[in-house]
C-alpha positions as CSV (number, residue, x, y, z in Angstrom):
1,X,271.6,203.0,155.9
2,X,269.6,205.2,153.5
3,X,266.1,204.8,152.8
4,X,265.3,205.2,149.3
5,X,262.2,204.7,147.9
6,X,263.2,201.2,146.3
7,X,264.8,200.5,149.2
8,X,261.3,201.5,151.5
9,X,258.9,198.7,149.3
10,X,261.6,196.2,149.2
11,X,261.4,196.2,152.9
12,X,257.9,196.8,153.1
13,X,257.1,193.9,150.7
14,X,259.6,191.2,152.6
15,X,257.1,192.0,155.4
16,X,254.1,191.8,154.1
17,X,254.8,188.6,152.1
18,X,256.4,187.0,155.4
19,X,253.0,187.6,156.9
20,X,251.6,185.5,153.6
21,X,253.8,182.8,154.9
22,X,253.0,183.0,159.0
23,X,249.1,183.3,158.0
24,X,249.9,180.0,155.9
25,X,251.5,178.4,159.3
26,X,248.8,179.7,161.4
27,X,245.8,178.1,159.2
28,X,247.4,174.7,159.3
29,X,248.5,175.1,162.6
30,X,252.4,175.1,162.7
31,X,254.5,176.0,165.7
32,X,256.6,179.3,166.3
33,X,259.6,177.6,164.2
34,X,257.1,176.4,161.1
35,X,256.2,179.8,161.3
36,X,259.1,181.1,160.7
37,X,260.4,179.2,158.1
38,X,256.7,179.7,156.7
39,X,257.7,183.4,156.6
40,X,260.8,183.3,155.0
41,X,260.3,181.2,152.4
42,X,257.8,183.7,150.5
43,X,259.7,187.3,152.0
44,X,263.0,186.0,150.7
45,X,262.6,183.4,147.5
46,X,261.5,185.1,144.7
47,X,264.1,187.9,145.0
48,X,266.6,185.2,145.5
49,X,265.6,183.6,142.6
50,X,265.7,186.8,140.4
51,X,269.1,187.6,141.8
52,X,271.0,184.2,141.2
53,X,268.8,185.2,137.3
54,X,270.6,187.9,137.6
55,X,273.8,187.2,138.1
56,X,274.0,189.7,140.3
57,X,274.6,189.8,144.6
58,X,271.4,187.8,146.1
59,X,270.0,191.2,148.2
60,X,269.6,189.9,151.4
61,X,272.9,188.4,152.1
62,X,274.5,192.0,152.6
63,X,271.3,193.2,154.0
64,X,270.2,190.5,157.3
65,X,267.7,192.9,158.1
66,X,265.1,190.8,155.7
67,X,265.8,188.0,157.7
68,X,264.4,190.1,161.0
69,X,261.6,191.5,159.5
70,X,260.3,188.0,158.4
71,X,261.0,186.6,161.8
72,X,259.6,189.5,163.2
73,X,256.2,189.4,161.4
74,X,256.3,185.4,162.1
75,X,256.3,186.3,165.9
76,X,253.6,188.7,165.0
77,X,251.2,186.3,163.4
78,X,251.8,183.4,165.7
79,X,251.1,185.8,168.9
80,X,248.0,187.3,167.3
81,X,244.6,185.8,168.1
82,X,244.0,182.8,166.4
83,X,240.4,183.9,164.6
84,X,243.2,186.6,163.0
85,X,245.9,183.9,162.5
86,X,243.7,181.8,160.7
87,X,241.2,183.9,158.1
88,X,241.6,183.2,154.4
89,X,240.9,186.6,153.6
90,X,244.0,187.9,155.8
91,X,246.0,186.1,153.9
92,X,244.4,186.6,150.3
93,X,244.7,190.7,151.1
94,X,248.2,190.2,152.1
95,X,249.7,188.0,148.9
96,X,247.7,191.1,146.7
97,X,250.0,193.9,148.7
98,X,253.0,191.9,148.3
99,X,252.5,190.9,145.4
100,X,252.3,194.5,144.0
101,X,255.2,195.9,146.0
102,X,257.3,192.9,144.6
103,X,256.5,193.3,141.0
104,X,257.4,196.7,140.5
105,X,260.6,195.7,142.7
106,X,261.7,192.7,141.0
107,X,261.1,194.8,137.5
108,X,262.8,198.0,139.1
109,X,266.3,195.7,139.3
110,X,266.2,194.4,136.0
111,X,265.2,197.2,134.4
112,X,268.3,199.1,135.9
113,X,270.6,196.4,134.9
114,X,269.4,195.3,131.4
115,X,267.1,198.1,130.0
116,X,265.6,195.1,128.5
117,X,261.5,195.8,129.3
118,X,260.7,191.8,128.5
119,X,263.5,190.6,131.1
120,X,262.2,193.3,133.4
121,X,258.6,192.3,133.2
122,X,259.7,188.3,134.0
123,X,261.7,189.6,136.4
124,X,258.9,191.1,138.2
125,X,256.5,188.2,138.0
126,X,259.7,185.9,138.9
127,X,259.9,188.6,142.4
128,X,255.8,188.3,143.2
129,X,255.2,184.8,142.7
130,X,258.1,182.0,143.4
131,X,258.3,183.2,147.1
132,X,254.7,182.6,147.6
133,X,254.8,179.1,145.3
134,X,257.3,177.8,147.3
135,X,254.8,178.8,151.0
136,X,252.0,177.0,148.9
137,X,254.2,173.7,148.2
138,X,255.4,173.5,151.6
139,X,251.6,173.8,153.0
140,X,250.5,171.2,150.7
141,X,248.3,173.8,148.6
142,X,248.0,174.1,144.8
143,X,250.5,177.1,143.9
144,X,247.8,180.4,143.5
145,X,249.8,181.1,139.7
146,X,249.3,177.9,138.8
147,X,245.3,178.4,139.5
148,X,242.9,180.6,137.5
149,X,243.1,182.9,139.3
150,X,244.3,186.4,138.0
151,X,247.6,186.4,139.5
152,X,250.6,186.3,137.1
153,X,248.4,188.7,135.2
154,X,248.8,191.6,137.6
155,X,252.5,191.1,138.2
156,X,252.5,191.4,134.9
157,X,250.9,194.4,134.8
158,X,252.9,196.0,137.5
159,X,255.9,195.5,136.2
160,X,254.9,196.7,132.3
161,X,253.4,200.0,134.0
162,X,256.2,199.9,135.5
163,X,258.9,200.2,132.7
164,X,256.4,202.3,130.3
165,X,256.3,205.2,133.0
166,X,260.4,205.0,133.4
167,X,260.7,204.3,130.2
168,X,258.7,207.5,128.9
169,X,260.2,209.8,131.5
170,X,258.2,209.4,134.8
171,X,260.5,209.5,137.7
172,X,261.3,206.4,139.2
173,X,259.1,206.9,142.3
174,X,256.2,207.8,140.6
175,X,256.3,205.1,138.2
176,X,257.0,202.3,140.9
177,X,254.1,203.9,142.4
178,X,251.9,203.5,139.4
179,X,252.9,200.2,138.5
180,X,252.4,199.2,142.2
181,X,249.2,200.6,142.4
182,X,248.0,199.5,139.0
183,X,249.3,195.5,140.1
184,X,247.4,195.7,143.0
185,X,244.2,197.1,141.6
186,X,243.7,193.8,139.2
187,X,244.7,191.8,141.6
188,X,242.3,192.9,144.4
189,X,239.2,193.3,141.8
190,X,239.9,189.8,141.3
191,X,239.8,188.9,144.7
192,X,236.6,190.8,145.2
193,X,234.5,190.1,142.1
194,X,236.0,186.5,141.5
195,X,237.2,187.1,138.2
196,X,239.3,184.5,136.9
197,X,241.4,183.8,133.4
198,X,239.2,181.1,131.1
199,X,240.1,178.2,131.3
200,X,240.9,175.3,128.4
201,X,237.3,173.7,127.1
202,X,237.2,170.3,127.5
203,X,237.5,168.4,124.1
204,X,234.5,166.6,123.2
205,X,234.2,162.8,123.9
């Protein structure tokens, strides 16, 4: 199996977003199985999604290796300390990383496929975000897109740096690199100055 680059985050974010997932287990307490389940759910369900989009092969069906490395960082989580099992912030820090590394992924495929920059950009937010909605659902937690939280926002951003850089002649490493980088730069100055997308006034009575 050759390592490319694409191939190197894709791998890399399946594990860092199953760790979103066995963090999730570990605050509210799960066993080794909820765990796992925990894990995959976020590592595997946004790039499923964006495949079956796609119409194209969903990626880890020729690839079980995905499954592993969520089961793997499952075992991880649910071995470690529970003071490091169980801190917000862990988890937080996490999502941010995988939700870079997915972005730039999920925009990468569609990109390649369509050459469409609009279909790539969803595409990317579509990669960060339902794997980690459906780990918020299952925990009983409001969904962190659906909050105002900046979160869509640096998917977003990701995946349009993204496309810009290939689309402008930066090789393809560099520009998931950039687009990576530039995702997870919003997303932890969010984190760590609060910042947070206005909401909707209230009307009046």
């Amino acid at each position: 199996m050759d390592i490319t680059p694409i191939l190197a985050l894709d791998l890399a974010g399946v594990f860092v977003f199953a760790l979103t997932g066995a963090l999730a287990a570990s605050r509210s307490e799960m066993d080794i199985f909820g765990h796992i389940v925990l894990a995959i759910l976020p590592a595997i369900g946004g790039g499923t999604v964006r495949d079956l989009i796609l119409d194209v092969p969903v990626f880890w069906l020729s690839m079980p290796v995905y499954i592993w490395l969520a089961v793997l960082a499952a075992t991880i989580v649910y071995i470690a300390p529970p003071r490091v099992g169980k801190r917000l912030t862990a988890l937080e820090w996490a999502d941010a990383l995988g939700l870079a590394l997915f972005c730039v992924i999920g925009a990468s495929k569609a990109y390649n496929l369509t050459g469409n920059i609009t279909i790539s950009v969803t595409m990317g937010i579509v990669t960060a975000s339902v794997g980690g909605m459906l780990r918020d659902i299952v925990c009983n937690e409001v969904p962190l897109i659906l909050q105002k939280e900046v979160y869509a926002t640096a998917a977003l951003l990701g995946g349009l740096v993204y496309c810009l850089a290939v689309k402008f002649g930066l090789g393809q490493t560099y520009a998931l690199l950039a687009g990576g980088v530039c995702a997870f730069v919003l997303r932890g100055a969010a984190l760590h100055w609060g910042w947070s997308l206005p909401q909707r006034r209230p009307r009046a009575d």
